[in-house]
N, C-alpha and C positions, 0 to 999 in steps of 0.2 A: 922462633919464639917471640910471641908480642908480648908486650908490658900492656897489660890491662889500665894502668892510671899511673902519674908521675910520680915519684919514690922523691926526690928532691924539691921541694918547694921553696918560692922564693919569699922572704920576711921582711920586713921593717920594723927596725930598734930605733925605742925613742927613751929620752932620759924621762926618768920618773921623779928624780929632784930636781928637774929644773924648775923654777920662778915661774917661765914663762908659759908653761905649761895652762897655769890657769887663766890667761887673758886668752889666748884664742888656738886651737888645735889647728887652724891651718896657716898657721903664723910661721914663715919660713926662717924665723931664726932657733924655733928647735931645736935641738941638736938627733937628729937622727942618721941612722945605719941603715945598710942595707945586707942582707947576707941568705945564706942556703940553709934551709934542716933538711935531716932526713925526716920522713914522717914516720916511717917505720920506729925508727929508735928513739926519737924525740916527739912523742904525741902530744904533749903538753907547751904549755906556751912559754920560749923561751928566752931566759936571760942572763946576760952578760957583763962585767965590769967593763965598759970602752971609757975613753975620755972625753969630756964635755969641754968644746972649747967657750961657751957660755958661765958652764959655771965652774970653769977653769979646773977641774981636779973631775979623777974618778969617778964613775957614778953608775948608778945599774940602769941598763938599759933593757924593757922589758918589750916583749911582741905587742903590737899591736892590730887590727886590724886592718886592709887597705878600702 
C-alpha cells in the first residue's frame, strides 16, 4: 500500500506578541518553534501557548508560512 502524499507536515511557530515581530521577519531573535501536524486532523492553521524566551512569559504561537 503506497501513501499517495505525506499525512504529517512539518510547521513553524512564531510568537504573535512579540515586539520584535514588527522590525524585521527575518530577524533571528524571534522566538520560534518548530513541530508536526497532521494534516488530516488539523487543516487549519495551528496554534499553541509555548514560552517566549524574549518576551519572557507565555504567548501564542501561531503557524506560519515557510
Amino acid at each position: 500500500m503506497a501513501k499517495s502524499k505525506d499525512v504529517r507536515v512539518i510547521v513553524i511557530l512564531e510568537c504573535t506578541g512579540c515586539a520584535r515581530n514588527d522590525i524585521n521577519k527575518e530577524l533571528s531573535g524571534i522566538s520560534r518553534y518548530i513541530t508536526q501536524k497532521n494534516r488530516h486532523n488539523t487543516p487549519g492553521r495551528l496554534e499553541l501557548r509555548k514560552f517566549c524566551r524574549y518576551c519572557h512569559k507565555h504567548t501564542i504561537h501561531g503557524e506560519i508560512k515557510k
